[in-house]
LUMLOBA-466868 format. One line per field, with one value per residue (C-alpha): residue number from 1; y, z, x. Coordinates in Angstrom, 2 decimals, padded with zeros to 5 digits. Last residue first. Layout:
BEGIN
pos <- NUM, ...
y <- Y, ...
z <- Z, ...
x <- X, ...
***
This chain:
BEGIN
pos <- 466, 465, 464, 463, 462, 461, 460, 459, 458, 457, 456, 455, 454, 453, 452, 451, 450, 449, 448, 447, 446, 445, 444, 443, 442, 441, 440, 439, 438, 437, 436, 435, 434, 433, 432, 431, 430, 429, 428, 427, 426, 425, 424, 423, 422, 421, 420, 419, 418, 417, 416, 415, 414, 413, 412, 411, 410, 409, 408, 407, 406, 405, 404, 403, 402, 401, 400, 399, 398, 397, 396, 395, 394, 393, 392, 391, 390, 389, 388, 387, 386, 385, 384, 383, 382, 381, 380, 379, 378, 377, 376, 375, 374, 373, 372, 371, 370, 369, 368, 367, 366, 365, 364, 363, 362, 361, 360, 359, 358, 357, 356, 355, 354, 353, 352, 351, 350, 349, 348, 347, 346, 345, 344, 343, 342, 341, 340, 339, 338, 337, 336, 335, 334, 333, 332, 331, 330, 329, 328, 327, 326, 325, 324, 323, 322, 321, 320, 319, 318, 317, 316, 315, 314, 313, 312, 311, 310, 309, 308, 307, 306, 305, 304, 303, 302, 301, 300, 299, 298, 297, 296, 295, 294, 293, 292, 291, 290, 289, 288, 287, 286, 285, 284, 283, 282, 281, 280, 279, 278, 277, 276, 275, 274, 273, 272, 271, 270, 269, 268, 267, 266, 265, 264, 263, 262, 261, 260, 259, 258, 257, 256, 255, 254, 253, 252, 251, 250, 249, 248, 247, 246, 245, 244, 243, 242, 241, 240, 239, 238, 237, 236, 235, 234, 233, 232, 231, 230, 229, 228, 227, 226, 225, 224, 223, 222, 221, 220, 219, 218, 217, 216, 215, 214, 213, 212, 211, 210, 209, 208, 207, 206, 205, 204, 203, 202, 201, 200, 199, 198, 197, 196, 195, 194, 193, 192, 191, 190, 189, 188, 187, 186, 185, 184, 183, 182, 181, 180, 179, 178, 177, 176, 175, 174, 173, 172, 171, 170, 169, 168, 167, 166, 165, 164, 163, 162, 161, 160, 159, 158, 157, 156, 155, 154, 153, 152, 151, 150, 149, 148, 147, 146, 145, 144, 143, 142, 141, 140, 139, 138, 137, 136, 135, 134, 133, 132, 131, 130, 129, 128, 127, 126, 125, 124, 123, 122, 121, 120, 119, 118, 117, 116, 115, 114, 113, 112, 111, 110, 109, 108, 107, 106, 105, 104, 103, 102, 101, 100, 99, 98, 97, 96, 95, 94, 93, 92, 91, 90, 89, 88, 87, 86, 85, 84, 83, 82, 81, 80, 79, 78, 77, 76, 75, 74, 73, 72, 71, 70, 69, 68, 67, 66, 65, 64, 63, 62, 61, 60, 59, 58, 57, 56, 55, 54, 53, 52, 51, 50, 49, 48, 47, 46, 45, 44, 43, 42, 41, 40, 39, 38, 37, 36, 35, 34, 33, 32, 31, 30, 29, 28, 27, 26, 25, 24, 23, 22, 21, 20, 19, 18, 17, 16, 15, 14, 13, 12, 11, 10, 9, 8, 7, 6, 5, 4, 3, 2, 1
y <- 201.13, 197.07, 197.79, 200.08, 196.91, 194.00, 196.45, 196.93, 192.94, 192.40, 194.57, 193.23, 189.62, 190.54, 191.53, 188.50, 186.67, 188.35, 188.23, 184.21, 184.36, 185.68, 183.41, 180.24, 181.80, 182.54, 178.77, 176.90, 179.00, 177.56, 173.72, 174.16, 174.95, 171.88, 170.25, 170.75, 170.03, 166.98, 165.52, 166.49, 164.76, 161.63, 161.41, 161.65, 158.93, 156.75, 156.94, 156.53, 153.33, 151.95, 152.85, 150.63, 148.21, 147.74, 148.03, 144.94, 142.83, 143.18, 142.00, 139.39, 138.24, 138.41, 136.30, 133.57, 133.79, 133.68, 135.84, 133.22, 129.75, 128.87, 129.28, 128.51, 125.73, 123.68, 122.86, 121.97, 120.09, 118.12, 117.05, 115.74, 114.02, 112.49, 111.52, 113.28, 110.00, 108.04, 105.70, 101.81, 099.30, 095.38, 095.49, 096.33, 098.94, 099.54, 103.28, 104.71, 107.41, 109.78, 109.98, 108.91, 106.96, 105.64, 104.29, 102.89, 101.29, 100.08, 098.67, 096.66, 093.29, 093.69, 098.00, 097.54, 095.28, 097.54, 100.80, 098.32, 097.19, 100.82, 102.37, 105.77, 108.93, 112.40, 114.40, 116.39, 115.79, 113.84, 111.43, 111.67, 108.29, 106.75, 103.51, 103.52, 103.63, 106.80, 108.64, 108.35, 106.53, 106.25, 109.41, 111.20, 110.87, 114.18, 114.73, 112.77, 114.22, 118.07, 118.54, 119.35, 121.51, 123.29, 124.04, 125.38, 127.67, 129.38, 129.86, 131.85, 133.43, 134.44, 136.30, 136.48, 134.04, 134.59, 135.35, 132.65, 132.93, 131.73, 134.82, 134.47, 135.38, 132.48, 131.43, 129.46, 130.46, 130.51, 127.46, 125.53, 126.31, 125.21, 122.29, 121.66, 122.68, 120.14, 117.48, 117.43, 117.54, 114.44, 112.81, 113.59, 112.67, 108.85, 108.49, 109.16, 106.70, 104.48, 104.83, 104.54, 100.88, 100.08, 099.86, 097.88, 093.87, 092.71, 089.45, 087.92, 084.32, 083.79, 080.74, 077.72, 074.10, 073.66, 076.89, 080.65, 082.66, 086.11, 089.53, 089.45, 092.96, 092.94, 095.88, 095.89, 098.30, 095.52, 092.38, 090.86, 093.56, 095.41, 092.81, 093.96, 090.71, 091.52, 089.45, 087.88, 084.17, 082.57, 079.31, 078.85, 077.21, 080.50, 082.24, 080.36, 082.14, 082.63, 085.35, 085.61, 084.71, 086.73, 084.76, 086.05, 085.98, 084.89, 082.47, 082.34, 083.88, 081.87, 083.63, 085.18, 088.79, 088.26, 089.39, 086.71, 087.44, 085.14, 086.49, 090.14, 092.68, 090.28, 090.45, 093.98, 096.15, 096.54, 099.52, 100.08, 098.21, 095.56, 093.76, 093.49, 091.68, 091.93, 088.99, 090.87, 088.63, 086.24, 089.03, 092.22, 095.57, 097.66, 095.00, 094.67, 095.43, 094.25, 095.66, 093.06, 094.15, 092.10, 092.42, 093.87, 091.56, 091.99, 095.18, 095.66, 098.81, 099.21, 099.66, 099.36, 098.47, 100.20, 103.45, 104.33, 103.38, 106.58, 108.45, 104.96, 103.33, 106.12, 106.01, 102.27, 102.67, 105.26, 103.08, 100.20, 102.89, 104.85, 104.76, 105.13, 107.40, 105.66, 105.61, 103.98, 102.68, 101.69, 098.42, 097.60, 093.59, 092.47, 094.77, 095.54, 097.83, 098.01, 099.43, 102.04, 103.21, 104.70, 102.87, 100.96, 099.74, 098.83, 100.29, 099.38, 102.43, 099.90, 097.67, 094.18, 093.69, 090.28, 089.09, 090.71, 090.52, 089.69, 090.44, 089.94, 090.83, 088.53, 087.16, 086.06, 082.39, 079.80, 082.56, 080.76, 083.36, 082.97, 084.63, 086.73, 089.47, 092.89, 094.60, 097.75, 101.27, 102.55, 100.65, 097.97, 097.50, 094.15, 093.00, 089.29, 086.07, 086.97, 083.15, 083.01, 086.26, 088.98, 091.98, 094.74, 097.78, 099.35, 102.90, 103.17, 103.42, 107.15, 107.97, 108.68, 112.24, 113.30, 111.43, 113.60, 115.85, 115.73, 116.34, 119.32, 121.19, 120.45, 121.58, 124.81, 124.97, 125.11, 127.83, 130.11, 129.36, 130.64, 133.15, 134.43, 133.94, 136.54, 138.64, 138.61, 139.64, 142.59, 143.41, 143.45, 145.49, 147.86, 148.01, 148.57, 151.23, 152.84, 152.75, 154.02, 157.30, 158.96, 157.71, 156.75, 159.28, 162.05, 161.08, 160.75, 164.34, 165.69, 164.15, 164.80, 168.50, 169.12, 167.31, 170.17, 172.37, 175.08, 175.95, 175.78, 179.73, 178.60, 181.42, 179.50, 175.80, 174.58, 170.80, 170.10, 167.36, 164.28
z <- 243.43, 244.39, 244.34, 241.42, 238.96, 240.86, 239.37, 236.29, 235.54, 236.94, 234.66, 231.52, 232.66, 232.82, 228.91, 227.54, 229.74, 228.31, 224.73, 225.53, 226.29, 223.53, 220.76, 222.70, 222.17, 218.67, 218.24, 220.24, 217.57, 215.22, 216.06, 217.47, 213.72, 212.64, 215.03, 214.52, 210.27, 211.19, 213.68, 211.12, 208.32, 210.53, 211.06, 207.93, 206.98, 209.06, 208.49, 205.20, 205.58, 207.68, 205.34, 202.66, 205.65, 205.81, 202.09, 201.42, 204.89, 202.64, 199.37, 201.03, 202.96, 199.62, 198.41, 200.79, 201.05, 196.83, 194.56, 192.15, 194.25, 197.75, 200.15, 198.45, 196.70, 199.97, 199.93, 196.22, 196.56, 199.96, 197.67, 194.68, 197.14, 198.95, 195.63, 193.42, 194.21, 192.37, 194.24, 194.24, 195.43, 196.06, 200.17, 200.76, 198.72, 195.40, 194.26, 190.70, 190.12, 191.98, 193.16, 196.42, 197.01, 192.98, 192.88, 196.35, 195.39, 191.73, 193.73, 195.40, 198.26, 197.59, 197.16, 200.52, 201.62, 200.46, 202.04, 205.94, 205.64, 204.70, 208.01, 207.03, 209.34, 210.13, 212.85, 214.87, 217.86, 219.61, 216.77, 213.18, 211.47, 207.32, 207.19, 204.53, 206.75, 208.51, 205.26, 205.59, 204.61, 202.32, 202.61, 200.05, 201.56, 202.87, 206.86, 208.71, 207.23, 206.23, 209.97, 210.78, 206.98, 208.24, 211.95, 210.11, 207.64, 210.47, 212.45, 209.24, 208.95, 212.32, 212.79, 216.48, 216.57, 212.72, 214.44, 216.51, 220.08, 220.58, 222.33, 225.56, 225.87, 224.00, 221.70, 218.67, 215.09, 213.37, 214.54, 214.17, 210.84, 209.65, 211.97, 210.17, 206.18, 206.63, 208.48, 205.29, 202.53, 204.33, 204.21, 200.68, 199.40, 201.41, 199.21, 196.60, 196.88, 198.18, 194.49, 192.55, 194.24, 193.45, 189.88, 188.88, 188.07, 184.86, 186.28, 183.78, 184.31, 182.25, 180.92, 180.58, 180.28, 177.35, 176.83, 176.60, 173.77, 174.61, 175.37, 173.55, 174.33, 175.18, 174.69, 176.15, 175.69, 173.54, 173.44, 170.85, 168.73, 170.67, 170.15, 170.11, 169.04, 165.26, 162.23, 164.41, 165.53, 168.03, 169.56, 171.86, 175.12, 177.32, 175.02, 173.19, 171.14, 167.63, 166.42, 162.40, 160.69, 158.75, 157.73, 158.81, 156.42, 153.58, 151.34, 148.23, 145.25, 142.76, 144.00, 141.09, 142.63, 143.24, 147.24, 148.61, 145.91, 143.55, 140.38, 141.51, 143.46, 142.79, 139.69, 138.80, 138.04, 134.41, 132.91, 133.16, 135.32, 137.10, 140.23, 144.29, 146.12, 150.22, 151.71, 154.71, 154.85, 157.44, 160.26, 161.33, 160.16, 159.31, 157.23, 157.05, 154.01, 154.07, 151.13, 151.13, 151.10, 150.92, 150.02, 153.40, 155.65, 155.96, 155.48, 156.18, 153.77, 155.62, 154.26, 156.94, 154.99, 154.57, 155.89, 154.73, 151.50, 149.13, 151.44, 152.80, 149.40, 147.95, 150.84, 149.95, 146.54, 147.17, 149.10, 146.71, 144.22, 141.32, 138.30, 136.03, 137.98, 139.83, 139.91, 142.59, 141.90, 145.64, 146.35, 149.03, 149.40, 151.11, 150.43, 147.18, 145.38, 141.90, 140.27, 137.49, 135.33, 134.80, 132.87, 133.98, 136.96, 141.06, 140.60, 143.63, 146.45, 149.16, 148.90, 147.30, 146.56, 147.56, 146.89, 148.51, 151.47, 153.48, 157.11, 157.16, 160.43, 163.64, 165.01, 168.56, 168.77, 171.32, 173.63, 176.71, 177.73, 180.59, 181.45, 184.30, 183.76, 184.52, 180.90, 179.76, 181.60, 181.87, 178.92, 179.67, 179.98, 179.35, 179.38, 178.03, 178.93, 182.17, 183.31, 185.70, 187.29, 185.35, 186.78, 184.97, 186.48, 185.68, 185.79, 185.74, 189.17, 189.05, 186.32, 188.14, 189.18, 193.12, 194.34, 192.38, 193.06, 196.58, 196.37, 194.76, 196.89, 199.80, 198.02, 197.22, 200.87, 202.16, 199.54, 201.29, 204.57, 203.67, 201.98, 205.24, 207.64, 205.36, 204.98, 208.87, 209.29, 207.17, 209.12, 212.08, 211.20, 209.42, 213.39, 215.00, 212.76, 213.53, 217.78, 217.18, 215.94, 217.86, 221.84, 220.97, 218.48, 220.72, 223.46, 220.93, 219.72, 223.01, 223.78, 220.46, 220.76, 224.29, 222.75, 220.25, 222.80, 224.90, 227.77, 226.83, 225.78, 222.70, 219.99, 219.11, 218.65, 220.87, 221.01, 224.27, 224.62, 226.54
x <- 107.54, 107.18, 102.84, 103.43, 104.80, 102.92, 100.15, 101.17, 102.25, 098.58, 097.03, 099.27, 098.35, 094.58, 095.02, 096.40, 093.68, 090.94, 092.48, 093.01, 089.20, 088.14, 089.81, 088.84, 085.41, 085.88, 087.48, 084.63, 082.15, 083.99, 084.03, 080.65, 079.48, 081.62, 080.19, 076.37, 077.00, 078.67, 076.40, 073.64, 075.78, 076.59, 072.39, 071.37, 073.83, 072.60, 069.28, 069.64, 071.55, 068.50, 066.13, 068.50, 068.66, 064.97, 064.31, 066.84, 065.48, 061.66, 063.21, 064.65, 061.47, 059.33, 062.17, 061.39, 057.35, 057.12, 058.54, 060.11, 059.58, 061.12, 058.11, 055.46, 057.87, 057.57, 054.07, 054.12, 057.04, 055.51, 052.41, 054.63, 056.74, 053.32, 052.21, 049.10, 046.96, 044.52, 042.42, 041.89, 039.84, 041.43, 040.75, 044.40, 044.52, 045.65, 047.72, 046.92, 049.36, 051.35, 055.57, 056.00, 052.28, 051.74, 055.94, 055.06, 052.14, 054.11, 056.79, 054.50, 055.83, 059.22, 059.26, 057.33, 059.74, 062.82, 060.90, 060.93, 064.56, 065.59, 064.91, 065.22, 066.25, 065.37, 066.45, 064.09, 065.62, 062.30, 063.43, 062.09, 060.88, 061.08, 061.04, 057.81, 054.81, 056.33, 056.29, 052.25, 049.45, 046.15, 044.59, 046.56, 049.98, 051.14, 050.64, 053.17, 056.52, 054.62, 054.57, 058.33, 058.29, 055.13, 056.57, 060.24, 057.85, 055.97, 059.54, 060.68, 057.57, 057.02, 060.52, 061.13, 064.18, 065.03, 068.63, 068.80, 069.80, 072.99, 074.77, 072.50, 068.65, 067.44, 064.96, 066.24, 065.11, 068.30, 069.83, 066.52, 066.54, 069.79, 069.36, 066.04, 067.54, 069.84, 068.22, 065.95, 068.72, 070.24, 067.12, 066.00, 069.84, 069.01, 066.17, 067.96, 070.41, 067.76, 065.64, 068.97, 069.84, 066.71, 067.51, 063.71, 065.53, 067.46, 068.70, 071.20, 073.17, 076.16, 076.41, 079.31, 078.71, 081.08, 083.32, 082.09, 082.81, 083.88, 082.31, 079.05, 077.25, 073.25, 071.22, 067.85, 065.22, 062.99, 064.18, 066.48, 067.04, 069.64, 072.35, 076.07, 078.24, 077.27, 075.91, 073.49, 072.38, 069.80, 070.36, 067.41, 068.15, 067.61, 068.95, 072.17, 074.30, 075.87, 077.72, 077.96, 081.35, 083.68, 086.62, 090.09, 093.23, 090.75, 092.15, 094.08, 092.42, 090.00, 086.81, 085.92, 086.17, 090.01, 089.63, 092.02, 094.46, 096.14, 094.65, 093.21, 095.16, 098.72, 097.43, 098.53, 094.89, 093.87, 091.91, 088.27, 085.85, 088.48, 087.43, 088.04, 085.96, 085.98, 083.45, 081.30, 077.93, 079.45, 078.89, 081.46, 081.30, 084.07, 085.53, 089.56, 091.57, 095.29, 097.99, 100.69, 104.73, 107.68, 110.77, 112.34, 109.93, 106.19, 105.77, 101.65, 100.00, 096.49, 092.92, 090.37, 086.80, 083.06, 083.05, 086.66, 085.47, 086.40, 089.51, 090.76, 090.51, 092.36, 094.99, 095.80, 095.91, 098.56, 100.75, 100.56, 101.76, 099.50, 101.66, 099.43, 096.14, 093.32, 089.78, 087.62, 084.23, 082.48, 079.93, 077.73, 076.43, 079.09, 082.00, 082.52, 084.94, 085.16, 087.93, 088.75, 091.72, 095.15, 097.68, 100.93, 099.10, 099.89, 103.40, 105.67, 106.40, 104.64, 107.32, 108.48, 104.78, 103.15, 099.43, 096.88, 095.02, 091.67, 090.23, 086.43, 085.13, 083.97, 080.81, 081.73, 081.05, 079.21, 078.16, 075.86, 073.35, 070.26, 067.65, 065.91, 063.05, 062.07, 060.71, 062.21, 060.66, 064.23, 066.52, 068.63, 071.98, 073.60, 077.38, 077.66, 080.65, 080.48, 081.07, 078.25, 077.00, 075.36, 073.28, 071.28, 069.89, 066.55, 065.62, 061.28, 060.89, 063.18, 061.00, 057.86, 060.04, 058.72, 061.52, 064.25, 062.10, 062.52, 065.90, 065.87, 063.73, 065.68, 068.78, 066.79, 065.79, 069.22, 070.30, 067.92, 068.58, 072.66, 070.82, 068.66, 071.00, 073.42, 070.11, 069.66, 073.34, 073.02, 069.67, 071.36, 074.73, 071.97, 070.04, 073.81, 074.64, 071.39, 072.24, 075.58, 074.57, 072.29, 073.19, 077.06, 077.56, 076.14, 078.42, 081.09, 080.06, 081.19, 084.10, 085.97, 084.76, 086.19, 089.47, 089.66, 090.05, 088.42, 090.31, 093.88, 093.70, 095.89, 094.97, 091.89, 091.20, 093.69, 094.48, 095.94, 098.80, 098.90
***
C-alpha cells in the first residue's frame, strides 16, 4: 500500500497517520451521536406506524359508538319475488305479505300513417294542444313542419311529460308514437287544434284525436294493483313509498294465482357484526403493534418503546379498558366478547345475537348510550361502553394530546441530536485540518534533517575511503 506524504515525502508522517487518528476520535465522539439520531429516527418511524394503528382503532369504535348503527334495517323477500323493498333506518320492524295482480303501466298511443317522416304535417303554421292526463302544453309550428320535426318539437316542449318517437314501419309507412313518462290509468295522450289545422292522421283516426273517436291506444295505462296482507290496494306507479312510512316497495312482475312474496323487514344485524368484527380486528391490531414495540428483552427484539412509560402506560389502559367500561351494569365480556392469556381479542357471536334476541334496545343503550332496563324492571341512563372506551382512547390520539405530545418531543430530541452532530464533525474538522498542517511542517523538517544527514554521511564515507 502506498504512503501518503504530507510534506516533502519524509515517509514518517502521512496522511494515513491522520486517517487513523480522527477515526479513533470518530468512533468515541462521533459515532456515539449518530447512533442516538439513528434511535430517535427509528422511534418516530415506531411511533407513526403506532400512530396510524390507533386511528383505525378509533375508528372502529365509533362506528359502534354511533346509535345509528341499531337503527339500519334490512329487508328480506322469499316467495315468488315478485317486490324489492328497502326500508328506511329507524322504519318500523314488521313482516307482510305481497301478491302483485298488475304492474301499472304507461300510455303508449299513435298516429295515423305517413309514407315517411319528411311528409307535411300542415300547409299553414299554427298551434296545438298537448295534454297528458291532467297537464297540458301549446306547441307552435311552422307550414311545412315534417312528421320528423313535430316529433323534435314535442321532445324539446313536453319531454317531461311524453316520449315522442318517429317508428318506420315499412317503406310507406311512418306513425309518430308518444309514450307517457309516468305510468297509472290517468295518462290518456290528446292531441287538439288551437290555431291552424293539424293533418288528420294527428287528429281523426288517431289514438290521441281529443274527442275520443281515434283508433285505440297501442298500450292502455292502467294503475298497479296488489294485495297487502289481503287488502287490495292500488297506485298509479309500481314504486310505492306511501304505503308505510320509510319503506319503499318496487313491483317487479305480476304474480300468478296463489303466488306472494313474503317480506321480513328486521334491525340489519348483519351491519352491527360486521362492525363488530372491524372493532376486533382493529383491537388485536393496535395490541400486537404494541406489544412489539414495548417488549423487554436484551436480544435484537426488544421493543423500541421498551422503556418508554407512556407508550407501555397506554398498552395497560387499552388491555383494561375491555372489562372496565359499562356503566355499572356489565361488561364487553357479557356480550361474546373474551381476550385469551395472548391478549388477542375475539367475539363469540352466538352469545351478542341472543342478547340482540332477547333486547336490542339494552344492547343498543350499553354499546352506544341511552336508557338501559334491568333485570329487576329499574332503569339507568348510560353514556355506552363504546362511547366510554372513545373518550379514553382519544386522550391519547386527539389534536395535541399524549400521542403527538410524544412526536413533538422524539422531533426536538433528534433536532438536538443533529446539532450535536454537526458540532462535533466541525470541531473534528477544524482539529484536523490544523493537525493536517502542522503534520506537513513537521514532515517538512524532518526530510530537511534527513536531506542533510545524507550529505554528512556521503562526506564522511567520502574521507573515510580517501
Amino acid at each position: 500500500m502506498a504512503i501518503s506524504s504530507l510534506g516533502l515525502g519524509s515517509g514518517i508522517l502521512t496522511q494515513d497517520v491522520i486517517d487513523q487518528l480522527r477515526k479513533a476520535d470518530e468512533a468515541s465522539q462521533l459515532t456515539p451521536v449518530k447512533l442516538n439520531v439513528a434511535n430517535e429516527k427509528d422511534k418516530k418511524s415506531a411511533l407513526e406506524v403506532l400512530d396510524a394503528s390507533m386511528k383505525n382503532f378509533i375508528d372502529s369504535i365509533g362506528e359502534l359508538e354511533n346509535a345509528t348503527l341499531f337503527d339500519e334495517r334490512s329487508a328480506t323477500v322469499s316467495g315468488s319475488s315478485s317486490v324489492s323493498v328497502t326500508a328506511d333506518a329507524n322504519s318500523d320492524v314488521q313482516d307482510f305479505t305481497i301478491h302483485v295482480n298488475n304492474l301499472a303501466t304507461k300510455q303508449i298511443e299513435e298516429s295515423g300513417a305517413f309514407a315517411s317522416g319528411g311528409d307535411s304535417i300542415s300547409g299553414s303554421a299554427g298551434t296545438f294542444k298537448l295534454e297528458v292526463g291532467s297537464q297540458s302544453v301549446n306547441i307552435d309550428y311552422e307550414a311545412g313542419t315534417t312528421l320528423d320535426q313535430l316529433k323534435k318539437l314535442i321532445q324539446e316542449q313536453a319531454g317531461d311529460l311524453v316520449d315522442a318517437t318517429v317508428l318506420q314501419i315499412s317503406g310507406t309507412e311512418s306513425r309518430l308514437i308518444l309514450s307517457s313518462k309516468e305510468t297509472g290509468a290517468a295518462q290518456d295522450i290528446k292531441i287538439s287544434d288551437v290555431v291552424g289545422t293539424l293533418d288528420n292522421k294527428l287528429t281523426s283516426g288517431s289514438s290521441f284525436k281529443a274527442d275520443g273517436t281515434g283508433g285505440a291506444p297501442v298500450q292502455t295505462a292502467v294503475d298497479a294493483s296488489f294485495d297487502f296482507n289481503g287488502q287490495t290496494i292500488s297506485r298509479s306507479s309500481n314504486s310505492i313509498t306511501d304505503l308505510i312510512t320509510g319503506y319503499n316497495i318496487e313491483l317487479l312482475k305480476e304474480d300468478a294465482a296463489g303466488e306472494k312474496s313474503n317480506v321480513s323487514v328486521a334491525q340489519n344485524r348483519e351491519d352491527i357484526l360486521k362492525k363488530v368484527d372491524s372493532f376486533v380486528e382493529k383491537y388485536n391490531s393496535v395490541i400486537t403493534e404494541l406489544s412489539k414495540q414495548t417488549k423487554s428483552s436484551t436480544g435484537s427484539d426488544k421493543g423500541i418503546f421498551s422503556d418508554e412509560s407512556i407508550i407501555k402506560g397506554m398498552k395497560s389502559s387499552i388491555e383494561n379498558i375491555i372489562g372496565s367500561v359499562g356503566g355499572g351494569v356489565g361488561t364487553l365480556y357479557d356480550y361474546g366478547f373474551d381476550v385469551d392469556k395472548d391478549g388477542t381479542m375475539s367475539i363469540d357471536k352466538t352469545v351478542l345475537n341472543k342478547k340482540l334476541d332477547e333486547n336490542p334496545a339494552n344492547v343498543e343503550a350499553f354499546f352506544s348510550g341511552g336508557t338501559f332496563t334491568k333485570s329487576n324492571g329499574s332503569t339507568v341512563e348510560l353514556t355506552g361502553a363504546f362511547t366510554d372506551m372513545a373518550t379514553e382512547i382519544k386522550s391519547y390520539t386527539d389534536y395535541n394530546a399524549t400521542l403527538d405530545q410524544l412526536a413533538t418531543s422524539i422531533d426536538a430530541q433528534i433536532s438536538t441530536y443533529e446539532d450535536r452532530e454537526q458540532s462535533v464533525k466541525e470541531r473534528l474538522d477544524s482539529k484536523y485540518e490544523i493537525l493536517k498542517k502542522k503534520f506537513a511542517a513537521y514532515d517538512a523538517m524532518i526530510s530537511k534533517l534527513n536531506s542533510a544527514s545524507s550529505i554528512f554521511t556521503q562526506l564522511a564515507n567520502q574521507k573515510s575511503s580517501n
